[in-house]
N, C-alpha and C positions, 0 to 999 in steps of 0.2 A: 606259729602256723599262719601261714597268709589266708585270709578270708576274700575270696572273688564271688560274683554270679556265676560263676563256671561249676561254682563246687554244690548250688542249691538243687536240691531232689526237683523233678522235673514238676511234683504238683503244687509245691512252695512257689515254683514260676510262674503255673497257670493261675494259682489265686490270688496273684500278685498282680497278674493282668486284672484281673475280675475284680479287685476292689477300687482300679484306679478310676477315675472320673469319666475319662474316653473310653470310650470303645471303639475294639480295635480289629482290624481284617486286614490279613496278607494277600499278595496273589503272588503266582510265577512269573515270568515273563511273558507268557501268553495268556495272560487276564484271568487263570484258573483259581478258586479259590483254596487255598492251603488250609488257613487258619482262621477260625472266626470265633471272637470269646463270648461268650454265654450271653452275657448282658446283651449284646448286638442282636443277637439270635432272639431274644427275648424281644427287644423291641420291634425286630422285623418278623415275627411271630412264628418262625421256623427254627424247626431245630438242627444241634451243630450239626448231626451227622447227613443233613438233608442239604446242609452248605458248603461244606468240603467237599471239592473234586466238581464241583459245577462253577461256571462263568460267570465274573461278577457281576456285568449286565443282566446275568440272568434272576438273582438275587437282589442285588441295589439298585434300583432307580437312580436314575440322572448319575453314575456312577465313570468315574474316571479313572480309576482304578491300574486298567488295562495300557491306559496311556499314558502315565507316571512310568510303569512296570517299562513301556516302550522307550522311551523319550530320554527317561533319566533324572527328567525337570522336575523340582519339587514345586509343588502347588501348598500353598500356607493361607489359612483364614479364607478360605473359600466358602459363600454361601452355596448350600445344595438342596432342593427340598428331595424331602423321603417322606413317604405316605404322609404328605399335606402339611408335614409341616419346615420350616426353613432351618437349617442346621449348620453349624459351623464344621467343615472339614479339613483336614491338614494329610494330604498326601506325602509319602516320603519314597525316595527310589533306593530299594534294597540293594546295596553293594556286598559282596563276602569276597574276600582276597582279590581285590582290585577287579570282582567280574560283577556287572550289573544282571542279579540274578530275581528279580523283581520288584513290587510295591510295597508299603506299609500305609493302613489308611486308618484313623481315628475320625470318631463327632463324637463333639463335646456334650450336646443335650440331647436325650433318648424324647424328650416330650416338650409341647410348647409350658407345661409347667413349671422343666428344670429351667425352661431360658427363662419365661419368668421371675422366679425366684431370682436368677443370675445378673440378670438386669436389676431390679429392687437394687442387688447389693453393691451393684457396679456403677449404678447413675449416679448418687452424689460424688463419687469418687469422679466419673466424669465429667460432674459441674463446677466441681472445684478444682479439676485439670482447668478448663474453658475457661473458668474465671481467672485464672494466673495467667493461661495464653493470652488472652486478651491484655491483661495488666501489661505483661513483659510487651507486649505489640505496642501499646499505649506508651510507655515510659521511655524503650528503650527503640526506637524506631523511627522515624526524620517523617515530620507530618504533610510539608512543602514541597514544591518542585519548583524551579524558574517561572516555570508557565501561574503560578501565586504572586510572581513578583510583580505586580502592574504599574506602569508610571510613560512616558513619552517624553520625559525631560530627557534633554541631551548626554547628561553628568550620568544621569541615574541607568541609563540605558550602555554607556559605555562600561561602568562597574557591573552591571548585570551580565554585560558579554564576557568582561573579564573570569568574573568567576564561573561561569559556565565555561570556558577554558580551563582554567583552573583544577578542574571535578575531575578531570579526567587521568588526574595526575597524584599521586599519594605525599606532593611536596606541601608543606605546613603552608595554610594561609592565614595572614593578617587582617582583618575586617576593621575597619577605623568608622566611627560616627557618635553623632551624637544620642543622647539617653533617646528610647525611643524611636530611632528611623529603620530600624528592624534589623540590625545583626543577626538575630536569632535564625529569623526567616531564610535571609540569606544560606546559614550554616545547614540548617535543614538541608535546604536545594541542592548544596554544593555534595554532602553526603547522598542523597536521594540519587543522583546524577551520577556516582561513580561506582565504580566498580566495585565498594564495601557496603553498597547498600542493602546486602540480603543481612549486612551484619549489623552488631550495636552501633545503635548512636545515642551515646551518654554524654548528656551536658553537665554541668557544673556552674556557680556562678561564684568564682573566685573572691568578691566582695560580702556573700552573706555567710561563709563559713569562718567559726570564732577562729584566730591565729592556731590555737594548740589542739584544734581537733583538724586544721588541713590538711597534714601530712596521710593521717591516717585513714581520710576519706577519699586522698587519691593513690595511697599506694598500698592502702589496707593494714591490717595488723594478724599477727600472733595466738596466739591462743595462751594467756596467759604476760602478754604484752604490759599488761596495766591493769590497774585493777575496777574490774567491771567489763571487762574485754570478753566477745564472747566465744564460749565453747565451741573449738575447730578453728577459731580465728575470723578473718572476713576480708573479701577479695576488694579492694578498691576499685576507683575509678578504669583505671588503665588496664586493670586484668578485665573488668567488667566488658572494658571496649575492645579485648582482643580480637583482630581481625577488621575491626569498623574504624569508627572516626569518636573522637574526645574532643568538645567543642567546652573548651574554656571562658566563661563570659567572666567581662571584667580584669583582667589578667594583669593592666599596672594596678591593678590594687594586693595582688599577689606577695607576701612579704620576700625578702633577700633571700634568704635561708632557704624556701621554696625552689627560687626561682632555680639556683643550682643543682634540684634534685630533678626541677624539669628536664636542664640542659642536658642531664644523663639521660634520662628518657629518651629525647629526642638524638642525640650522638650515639650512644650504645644498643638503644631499644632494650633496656632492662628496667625493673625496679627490685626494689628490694625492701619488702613486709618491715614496718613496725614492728622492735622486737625480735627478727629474722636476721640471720647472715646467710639465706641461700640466695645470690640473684633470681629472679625468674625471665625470662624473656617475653615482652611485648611484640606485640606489630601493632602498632597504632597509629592514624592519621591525625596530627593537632589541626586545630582549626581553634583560634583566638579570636577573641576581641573585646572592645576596649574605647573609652570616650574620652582616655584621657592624652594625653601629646607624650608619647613615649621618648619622641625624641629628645624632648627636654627633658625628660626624668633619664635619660640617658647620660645625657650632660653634668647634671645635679647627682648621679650616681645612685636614685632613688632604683634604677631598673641596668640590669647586668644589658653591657653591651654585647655580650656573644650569643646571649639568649635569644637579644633582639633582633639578631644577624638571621639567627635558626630561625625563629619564627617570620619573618618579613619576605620568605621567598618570595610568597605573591602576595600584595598589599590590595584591600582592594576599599575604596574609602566610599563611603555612602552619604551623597549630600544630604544636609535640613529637608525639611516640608518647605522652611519658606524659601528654599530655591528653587523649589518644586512647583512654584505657585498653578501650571497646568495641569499637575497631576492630584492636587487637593481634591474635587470632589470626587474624581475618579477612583481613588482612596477611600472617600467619604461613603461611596455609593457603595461598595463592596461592604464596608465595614455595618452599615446600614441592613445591609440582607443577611450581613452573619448575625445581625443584632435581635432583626425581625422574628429567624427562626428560635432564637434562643429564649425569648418572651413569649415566643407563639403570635406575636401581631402584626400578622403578614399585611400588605397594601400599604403602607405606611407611605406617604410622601412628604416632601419636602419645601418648601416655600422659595421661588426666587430671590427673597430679599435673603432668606438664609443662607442660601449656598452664596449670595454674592460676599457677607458678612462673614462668610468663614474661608473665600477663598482670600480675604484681606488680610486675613489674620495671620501674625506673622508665627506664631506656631512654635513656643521654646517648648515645648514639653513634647514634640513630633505628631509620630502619629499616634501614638499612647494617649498623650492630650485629647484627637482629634478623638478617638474610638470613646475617650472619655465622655467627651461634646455630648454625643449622641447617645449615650448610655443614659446618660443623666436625662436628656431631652425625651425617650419614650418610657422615662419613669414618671415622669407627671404628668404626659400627653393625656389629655382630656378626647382628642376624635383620632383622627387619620392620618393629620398632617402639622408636619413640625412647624412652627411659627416662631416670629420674632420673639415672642416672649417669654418660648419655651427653654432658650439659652440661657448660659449664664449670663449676669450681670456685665462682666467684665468684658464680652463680644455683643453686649445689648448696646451700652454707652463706650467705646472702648477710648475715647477720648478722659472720660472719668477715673480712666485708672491705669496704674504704672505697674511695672513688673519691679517686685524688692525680694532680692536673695530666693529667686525662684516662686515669689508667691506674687499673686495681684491682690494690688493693696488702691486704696482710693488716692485718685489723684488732687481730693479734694480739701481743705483745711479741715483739722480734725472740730471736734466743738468747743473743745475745752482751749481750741488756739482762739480761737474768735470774741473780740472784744464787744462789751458794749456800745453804742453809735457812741454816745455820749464822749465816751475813752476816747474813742477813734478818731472824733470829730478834731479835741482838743489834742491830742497828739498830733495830728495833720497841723493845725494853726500854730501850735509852737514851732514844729520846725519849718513853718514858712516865717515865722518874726524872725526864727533864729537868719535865718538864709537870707532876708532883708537886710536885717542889720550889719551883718558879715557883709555887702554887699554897698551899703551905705557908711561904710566905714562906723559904725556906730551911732551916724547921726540920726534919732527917732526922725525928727522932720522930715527926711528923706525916705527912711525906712517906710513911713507910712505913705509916705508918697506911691513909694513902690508896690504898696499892701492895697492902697485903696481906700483908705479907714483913716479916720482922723486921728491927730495926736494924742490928743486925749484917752482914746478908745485904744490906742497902742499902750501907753502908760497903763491900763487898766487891766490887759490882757499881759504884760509885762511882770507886772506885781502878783495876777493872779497863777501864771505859769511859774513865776519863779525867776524870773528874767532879772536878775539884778545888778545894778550899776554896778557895783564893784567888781561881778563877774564880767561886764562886757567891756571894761575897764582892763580888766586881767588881760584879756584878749587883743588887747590894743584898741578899742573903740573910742573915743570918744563922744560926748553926747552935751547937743547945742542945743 
């Protein structure tokens, strides 16, 4: 036997209204009231039979009722107050066989007690909504615009036009420079600027993830993929950035095997789960980049050349700091006021000798280095203003020290190279007898001639260095 609401005795329905949470009132199409369930009656302190057949302006306060019942338009979460206090209402327009034949209207809370109560229970589930929005806003979201990219160098200014061209467009861009002159920033702006920017933007940094976990953290896995994989599986990179931009950092550090599961990516717009044989479909904008010379790992077979085809539509290459040498403090100075606020020690200045000492400096580490400078320098700042001697070492004296395999190391003998005078002296004096003698054909008499010291005194220093006849003999000398 088929069980509907059609078949329940008429008082089963009304107490079905009466225990639900709302309460609830009908009207006609001309605002009359029909129906009004107990509870409602109860809290507007009149009874049903006193409510039925009269207006619902006449009964509800601030009441809309009439205009739903007219209009057709449903009103949802509507704040309304009724006797004093503010109530949540949800209007609905009665339809019965295609004819709009009035309203239906519920509030959620009879008293400022039940929102009370309803609040209590709803706020942390609120706060911990706000804390994820924010997170996802945080993580997945481009923090830059162009208008962040600041410099007046010629170079840097023409890449900056480039890829603000570029933004406009869903074609894969290439970002080339070195560690530190700001790829990232760049990709920000480029994302921020186009058309996906209401959507993700997931980075990645192709260089710090282990070889046998990258597949799975750009194209996800399985539920059951491996073991430890988790329950329902997990969406990678690419599904993550559905609709936005995937800004790949580091990308010739990318292995082989990878690189082919991009070039489907980027050719078919699919991926395919760890684990999985359903393709899924992407829309993704790539945006790379990379410090190292692709095109010679192209050459050397290190990086697929059709990948490199697809990714290099628009190239856009971001000079050093030190070609930038105009743009250093202006860098500096920026970097300085994100630094102030983040310690709290706003006013903070600078010393002429320092910025002329850092605008020399020729800057391998970019501007990573340079925000270094200064991080470092208002963590021992003693007053207000940064001084010579607030820097490192290596831009204090920077004649004193050389750059080795990325690190500065002293330009100076170490100690354990350094002889006694004593040593030093007598090492100097042999190889001047030697370079006499060789010079005098062997002959002492001349040799000392040429020394300045008498014969005697060469014989002596001779014997005492080791200088011996038979050796300078060996050599061809003779000695008269």
């Amino acid at each position: 036997m088929k069980v509907g609401i059609e078949i329940l005795p008429a008082e089963w329905i009304r107490e079905v209204v009466h225990l639900v949470a709302e309460r609830l009132v009908v009207v006609d199409r001309t605002g009359y009231i029909r129906y009004m369930d107990s509870a409602y009656c109860e809290f507007l302190g009149i009874r049903e039979e006193e409510a039925i057949g009269r207006h619902v302006q006449d009964v509800i306060e601030n009441s809309r009722m009439h205009i739903v019942a007219n209009t057709g338009i449903a009103e949802l979460s509507a704040v309304q107050a009724i006797k004093g206090s503010e109530m949540i209402a949800n209007r609905y327009p009665l339809v019965v066989d295609d004819e709009l034949v009035g309203s239906v209207g519920t509030v959620m809370f009879r008293n400022p007690q039940e929102w009370l109560d309803y609040s209590r229970k709803i706020q942390p589930l609120l706060e911990e909504l706000h804390y994820y929005k924010n997170r996802l806003e945080k993580e997945l979201q481009s923090k830059y615009t162009f208008k962040d990219l600041i410099g007046s160098n010629l170079q840097f200014i023409e890449a900056k036009k480039l890829a603000e061209k570029g933004s406009c467009s869903s074609s894969s861009i290439l970002i080339l420079g070195e560690s530190g002159t700001g790829k990232e920033l760049f990709a920000h702006a480029i994302h921020q600027n186009s058309a996906r920017s209401r959507y993700p933007f997931i980075r990645m940094n192709c260089a710090s993830i282990p070889e046998h976990l990258l597949e799975s953290e750009l194209f996800g896995y399985e539920e059951g993929a491996f073991t430890g994989a988790k329950k329902g599986g997990k969406k990678g990179k690419f599904e993550q950035g559905h609709l936005g931009t995937v800004f790949l950092d580091e990308i010739g550090d990318m292995p082989l095997p990878m690189q082919s599961k991009l070039l489907r990516v980027l050719q078919e717009k699919e991926i395919e789960r760890l684990g999985g044989n359903v393709p899924k479909t992407v829309d993704v904008r790539i945006i790379a980049a990379t410090h190292r010379d692709l095109d010679k790992m192209v050459e050397s077979g290190e990086f697929r050349k059709d990948l490199y085809y697809r990714l290099n539509v628009l190239r856009v290459e971001i000079p050093p700091l030190r070609e930038r040498r105009e743009d250093i403090w202006k860098i500096g100075d920026i970097l300085l006021k994100k630094l102030q606020k983040n310690f709290g020690r706003p006013e903070i200045s600078v010393s002429a000798e320092v910025i002329a000492l850092l605008e020399n400096h020729n800057w391998p580490g970019n501007i990573r280095e340079l925000e270094n400078v200064l991080e470092r320098a208002i963590n021992i700042l003693d007053g207000q203003e940064i001084r010579h001697e607030h820097l490192p070492l290596y831009l204090q004296d920077p004649e004193l020290y050389v750059m080795d395999n990325g690190q500065y190391a002293s330009a100076m003998p170490l100690l354990q190279d350094v002889l006694p005078l004593k040593e030093t002296v007598a090492a100097a004096e042999k190889k001047a007898i030697m370079q006499a003698l060789k010079l005098a054909g062997g002959n002492k008499l001349k040799a000392s001639r040429l020394l300045k010291i008498g014969k005697t005194s060469l014989y002596d220093k001779c014997r005492s260095y080791g200088i011996l006849e038979d050796q300078i003999n060996k050599n061809g000398y003779s000695f008269e």
